[in-house]
C-alpha atoms as one frame of an Amber mdcrd trajectory, in Angstrom:
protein
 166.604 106.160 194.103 164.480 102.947 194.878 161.562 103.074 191.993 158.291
 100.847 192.165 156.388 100.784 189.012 152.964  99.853 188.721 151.354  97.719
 185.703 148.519  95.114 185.028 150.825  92.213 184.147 153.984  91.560 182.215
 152.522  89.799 178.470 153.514  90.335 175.569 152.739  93.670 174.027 153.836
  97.204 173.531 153.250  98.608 176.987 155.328  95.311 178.410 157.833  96.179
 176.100 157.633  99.893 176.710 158.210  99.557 180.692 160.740  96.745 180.036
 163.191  99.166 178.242 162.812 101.885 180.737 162.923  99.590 183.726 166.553
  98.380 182.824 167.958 101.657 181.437 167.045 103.140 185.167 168.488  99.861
 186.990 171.473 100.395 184.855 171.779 103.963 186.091 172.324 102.684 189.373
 169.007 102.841 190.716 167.194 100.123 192.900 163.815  99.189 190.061 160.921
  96.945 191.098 157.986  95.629 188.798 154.536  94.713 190.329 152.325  93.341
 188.088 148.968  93.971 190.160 147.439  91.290 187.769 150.180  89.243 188.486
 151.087  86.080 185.340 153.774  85.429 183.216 156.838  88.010 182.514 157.133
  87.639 179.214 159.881  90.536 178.448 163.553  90.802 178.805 164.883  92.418
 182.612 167.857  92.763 183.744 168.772  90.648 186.396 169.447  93.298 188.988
 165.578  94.754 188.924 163.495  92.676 190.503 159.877  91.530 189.070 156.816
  90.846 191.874 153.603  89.420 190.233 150.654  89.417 192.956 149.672  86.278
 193.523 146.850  84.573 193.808 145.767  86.218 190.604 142.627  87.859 191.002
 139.594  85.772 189.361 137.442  87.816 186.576 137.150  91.872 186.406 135.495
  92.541 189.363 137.906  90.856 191.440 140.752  92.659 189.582 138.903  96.186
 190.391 138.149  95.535 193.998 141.034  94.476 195.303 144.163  95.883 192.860
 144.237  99.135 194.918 144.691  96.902 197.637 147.197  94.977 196.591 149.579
  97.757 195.206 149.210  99.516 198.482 150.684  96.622 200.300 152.958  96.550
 198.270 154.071  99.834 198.428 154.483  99.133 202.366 156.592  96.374 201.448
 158.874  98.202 199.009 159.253 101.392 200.810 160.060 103.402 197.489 161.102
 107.241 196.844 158.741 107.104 193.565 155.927 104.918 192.062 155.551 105.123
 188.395 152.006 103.824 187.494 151.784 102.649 183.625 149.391 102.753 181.860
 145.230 104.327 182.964 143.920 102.110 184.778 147.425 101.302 186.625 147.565
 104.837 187.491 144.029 105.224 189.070 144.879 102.387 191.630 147.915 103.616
 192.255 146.705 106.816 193.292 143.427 105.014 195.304 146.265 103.181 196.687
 149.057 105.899 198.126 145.626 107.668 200.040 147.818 108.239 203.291 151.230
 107.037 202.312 154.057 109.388 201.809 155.400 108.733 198.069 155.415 110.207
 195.424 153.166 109.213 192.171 154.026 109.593 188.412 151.567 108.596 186.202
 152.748 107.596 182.637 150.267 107.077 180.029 151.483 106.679 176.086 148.005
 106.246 174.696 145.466 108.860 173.759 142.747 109.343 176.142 140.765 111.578
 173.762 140.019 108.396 171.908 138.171 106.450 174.779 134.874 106.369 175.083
 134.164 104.173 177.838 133.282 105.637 180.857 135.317 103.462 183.429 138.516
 104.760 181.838 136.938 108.204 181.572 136.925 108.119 185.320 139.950 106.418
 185.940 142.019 109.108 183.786 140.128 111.657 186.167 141.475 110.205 188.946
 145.089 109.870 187.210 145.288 113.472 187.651 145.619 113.496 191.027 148.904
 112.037 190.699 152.039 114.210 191.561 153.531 114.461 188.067 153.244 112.789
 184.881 155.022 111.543 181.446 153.539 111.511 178.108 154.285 110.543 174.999
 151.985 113.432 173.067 151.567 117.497 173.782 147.801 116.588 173.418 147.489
 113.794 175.661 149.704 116.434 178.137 146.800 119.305 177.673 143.916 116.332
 178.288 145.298 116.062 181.858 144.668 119.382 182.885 145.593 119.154 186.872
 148.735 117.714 185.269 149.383 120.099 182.912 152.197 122.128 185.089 153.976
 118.953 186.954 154.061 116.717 183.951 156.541 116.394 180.464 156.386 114.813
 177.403 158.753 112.518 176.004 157.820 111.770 171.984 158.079 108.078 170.227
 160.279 108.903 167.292 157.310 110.102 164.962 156.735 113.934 163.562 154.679
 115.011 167.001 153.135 117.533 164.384 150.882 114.745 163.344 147.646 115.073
 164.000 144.741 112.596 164.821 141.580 113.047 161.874 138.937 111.211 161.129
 139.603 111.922 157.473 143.291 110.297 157.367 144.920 113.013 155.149 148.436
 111.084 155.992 148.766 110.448 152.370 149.034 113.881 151.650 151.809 114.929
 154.161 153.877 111.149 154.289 156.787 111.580 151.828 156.678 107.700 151.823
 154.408 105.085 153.007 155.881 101.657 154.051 153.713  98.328 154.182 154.619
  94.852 154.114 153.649  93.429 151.198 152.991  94.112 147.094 149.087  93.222
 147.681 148.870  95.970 150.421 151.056  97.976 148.441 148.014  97.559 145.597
 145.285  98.258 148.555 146.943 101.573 149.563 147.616 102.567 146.431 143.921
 101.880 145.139 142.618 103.931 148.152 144.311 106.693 148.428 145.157 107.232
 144.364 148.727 107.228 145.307 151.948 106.910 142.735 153.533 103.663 143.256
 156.707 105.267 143.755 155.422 106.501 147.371 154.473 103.061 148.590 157.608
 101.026 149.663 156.611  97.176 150.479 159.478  96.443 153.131 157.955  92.896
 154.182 157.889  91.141 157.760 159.742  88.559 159.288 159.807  85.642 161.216
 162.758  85.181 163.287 161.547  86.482 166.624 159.919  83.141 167.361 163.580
  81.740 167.116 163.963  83.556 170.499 161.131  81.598 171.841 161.572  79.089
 174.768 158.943  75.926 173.577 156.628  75.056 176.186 156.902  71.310 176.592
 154.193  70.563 178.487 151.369  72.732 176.647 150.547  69.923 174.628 149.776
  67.681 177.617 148.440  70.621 179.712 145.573  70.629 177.133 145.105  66.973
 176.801 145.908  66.994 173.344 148.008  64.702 171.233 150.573  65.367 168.891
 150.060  65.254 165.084 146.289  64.766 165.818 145.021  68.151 165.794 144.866
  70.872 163.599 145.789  73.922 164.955 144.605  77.990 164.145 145.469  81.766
 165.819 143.564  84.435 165.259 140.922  86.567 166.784 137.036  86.284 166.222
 137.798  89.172 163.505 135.339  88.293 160.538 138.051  88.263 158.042 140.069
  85.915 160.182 137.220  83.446 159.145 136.548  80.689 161.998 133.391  79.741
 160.972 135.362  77.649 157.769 137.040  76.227 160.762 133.718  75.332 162.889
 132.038  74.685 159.269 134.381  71.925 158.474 134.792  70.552 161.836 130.478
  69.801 161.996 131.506  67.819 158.817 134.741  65.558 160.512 133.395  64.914
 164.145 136.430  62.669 164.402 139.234  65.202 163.884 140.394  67.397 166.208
 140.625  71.481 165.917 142.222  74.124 168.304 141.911  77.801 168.103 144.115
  80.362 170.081 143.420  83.723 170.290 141.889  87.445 171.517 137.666  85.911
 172.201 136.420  89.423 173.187 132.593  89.234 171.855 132.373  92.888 172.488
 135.018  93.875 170.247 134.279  90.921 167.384 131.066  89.745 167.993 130.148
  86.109 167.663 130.938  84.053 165.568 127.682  83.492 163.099 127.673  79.530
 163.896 127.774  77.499 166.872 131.341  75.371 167.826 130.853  72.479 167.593
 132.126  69.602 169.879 135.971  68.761 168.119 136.764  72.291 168.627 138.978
  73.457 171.082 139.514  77.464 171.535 142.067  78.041 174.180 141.805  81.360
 173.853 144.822  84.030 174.752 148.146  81.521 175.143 151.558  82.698 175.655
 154.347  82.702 172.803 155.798  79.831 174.123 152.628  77.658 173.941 152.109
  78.710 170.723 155.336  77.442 169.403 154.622  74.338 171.384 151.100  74.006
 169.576 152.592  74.740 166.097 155.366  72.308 166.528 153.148  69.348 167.028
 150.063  69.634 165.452 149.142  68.091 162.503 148.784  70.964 160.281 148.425
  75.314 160.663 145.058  75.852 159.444 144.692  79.919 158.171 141.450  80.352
 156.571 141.278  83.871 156.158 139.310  85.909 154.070 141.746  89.125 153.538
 145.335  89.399 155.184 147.836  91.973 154.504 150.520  89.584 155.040 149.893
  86.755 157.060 153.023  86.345 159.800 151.234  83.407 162.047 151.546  80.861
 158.908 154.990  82.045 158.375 155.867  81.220 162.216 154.095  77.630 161.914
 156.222  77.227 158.867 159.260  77.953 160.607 158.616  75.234 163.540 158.139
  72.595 160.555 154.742  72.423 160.704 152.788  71.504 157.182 150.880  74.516
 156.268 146.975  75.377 155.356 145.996  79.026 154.218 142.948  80.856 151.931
 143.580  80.610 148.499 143.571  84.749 148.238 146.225  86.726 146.626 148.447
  87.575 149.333 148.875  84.100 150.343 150.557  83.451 146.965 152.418  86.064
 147.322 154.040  85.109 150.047 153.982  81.545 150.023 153.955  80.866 146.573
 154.102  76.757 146.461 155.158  75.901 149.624 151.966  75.493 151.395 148.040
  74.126 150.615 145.581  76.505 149.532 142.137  75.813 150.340 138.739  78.059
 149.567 137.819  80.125 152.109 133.874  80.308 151.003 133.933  76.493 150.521
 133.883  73.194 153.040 134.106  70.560 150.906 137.415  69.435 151.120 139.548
  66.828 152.786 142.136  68.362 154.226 143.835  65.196 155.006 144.111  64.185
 151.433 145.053  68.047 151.016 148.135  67.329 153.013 148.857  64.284 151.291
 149.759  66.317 148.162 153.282  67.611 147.762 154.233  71.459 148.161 157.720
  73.317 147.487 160.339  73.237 150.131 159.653  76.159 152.969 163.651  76.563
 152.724 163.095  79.323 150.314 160.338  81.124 151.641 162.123  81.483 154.990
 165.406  82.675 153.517 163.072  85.765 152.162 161.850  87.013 155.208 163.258
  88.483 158.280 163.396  91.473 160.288 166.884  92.342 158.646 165.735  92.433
 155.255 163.113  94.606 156.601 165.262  96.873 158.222 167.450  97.681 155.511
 164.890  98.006 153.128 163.489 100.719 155.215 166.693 102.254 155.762 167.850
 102.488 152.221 164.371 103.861 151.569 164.824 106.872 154.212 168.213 107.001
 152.642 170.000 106.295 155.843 172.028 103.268 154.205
């Protein structure tokens, strides 16, 4: 069977991931598998060589661009593909895709794995309605099944490995049903715990890792491509989330006009807000990068710069730490925890520092720290816990 699937591009992220996996488990069942990435970019996920990834290109230039002509685009490339089935993923892949088909003779799947009764905004409330008029269609949920009503009868459900008995509430009785709760560290252990007047016993702290960004191809050319310099810029990710703090950053860049500061990250004012203070002119936000230029960035810049105000864990300073790069985080409990002594602490509801003759002061080795993270110690601590291992 010769399979076309539809999605908005190929980043990182679960969906990505999601259509990755089933992409190359159908390829290696013999059958012909093509991507097209109606946004077009990067593929940032692992395919197997024999399915074939088409990102459109140009890539359309802000939203209403993207809405006009994606419809478009996926319906020429349907032509060109000729395929027995298109599997759109994800809402709004799924209304083009059926806008798209008006008059061809193929057959649409629409696969959605997120919960439409939790949107609110209207564009996707119309785009689901059009979903329905796909020819079938593959959720991960009973109830998101029953939401698409002309569906209902062509459509299955195929469940992430979770109890599907669960139920959304605006309550969050989990606590009360979860034999065990896993976090990541002792401090959100504490937070859960404090919350939800839990026994310790049912809170497991399992960690986080760091290894993935060992996978990670640097960018060479990101530091160039941004007309930086290396070692001369201090470097920060994280969204405009108020606990994730940038105004320290903006704060302390008014007072040293002559250093340099870049930000990466998720900018949506709509989500976030603003930020409460204007940037000022030595600060750089990139916004969204890709893994590899964020590896790049970490490698050469002069220090990681993590000024939150409340983490649960904190895995971006434990990546910069594993490129080398001299560390800079919030002096709040969690950071200790993790970090203990290798890194600088500064206060995140005070300015007046110098974070250059910060960085001149000596820390622990980050040897240590490393070796007591990863994604296997994670995994087995979860394991044992379920009483698999």
């Amino acid at each position: 069977m010769n399979i076309l699937f539809v999605i908005r591009d190929m980043v990182v992220g679960g969906a990505g991931k999601q259509l990755a996996l089933t992409a190359n488990a159908l390829s290696n069942k013999g059958h012909r598998v093509e991507i097209f990435t109606y946004f077009g970019g990067p593929l940032e996920h692992k395919l197997e060589d024999s399915v074939r990834y088409i990102a459109q290109n140009p890539i359309p230039k802000g939203k209403i661009a993207e809405y006009l002509l994606s419809a478009f685009n996926i319906r020429r490339q349907i032509k060109k593909s000729n395929p027995d089935i298109v599997i759109s993923w994800r809402c709004n892949a799924g209304c083009f895709a059926v806008l798209a088909s008006i008059g061809l003779n193929v057959k649409l799947v629409f696969s959605e794995r997120s919960d439409p009764f939790l949107e609110t905004s209207l564009a996707l409330k119309i785009s689901a309605f059009i979903c329905g008029f796909s020819d079938g269609g593959v959720f991960q949920l009973e109830r998101v099944r029953q939401y698409y009503k002309r569906l209902y009868n062509k459509s299955i459900v195929i469940h992430n490995p979770i109890d599907e008995n669960i139920k959304i509430s605006n309550t969050i009785p989990y606590n009360k049903r979860s034999k065990k709760i896993f976090t990541v560290s002792d401090f959100s252990k504490s937070e859960i715990q404090n919350f939800f007047k839990l026994p310790q016993t049912k809170i497991i702290d399992i960690g986080n890792g760091w290894q993935h960004i060992e996978t990670i191809k640097t960018d060479e050319d990101s530091i160039t491509k941004y007309g930086l310099f290396k070692k001369k810029y201090f470097f920060s990710l994280g969204t405009k989330a108020p606990h994730k703090n940038l105004n320290w950053v903006f704060d302390y860049a008014q007072k040293h006009l002559d250093e340099v500061f870049v930000i990466s990250g998720f900018t949506n004012n709509s989500i976030y807000g603003k930020v409460g203070v204007s940037m000022p002119s030595n600060v750089r936000f990139l916004g969204y990068l890709r893994d590899s230029e964020v590896k790049s960035l970490m490698q050469n810049c002069k220090a990681f710069l993590f000024p939150s105000f409340y983490e649960g864990f904190g895995i971006p300073p434990l990546e910069a730490m594993s490129t080398g790069c001299p560390v800079i985080v919030s002096d709040i409990p969690v950071m200790h925890e993790i970090f203990e002594d290798s890194v600088h602490y500064i206060d995140p509801n005070n300015t007046d520092v110098n974070l250059e003759a910060l960085l001149k002061q000596s820390v622990s080795p980050a040897t240590p720290i490393l070796e007591k993270y990863s994604w296997q110690k994670s995994a087995k601590k979860l394991l044992e816990s379920l009483g698999v291992c």
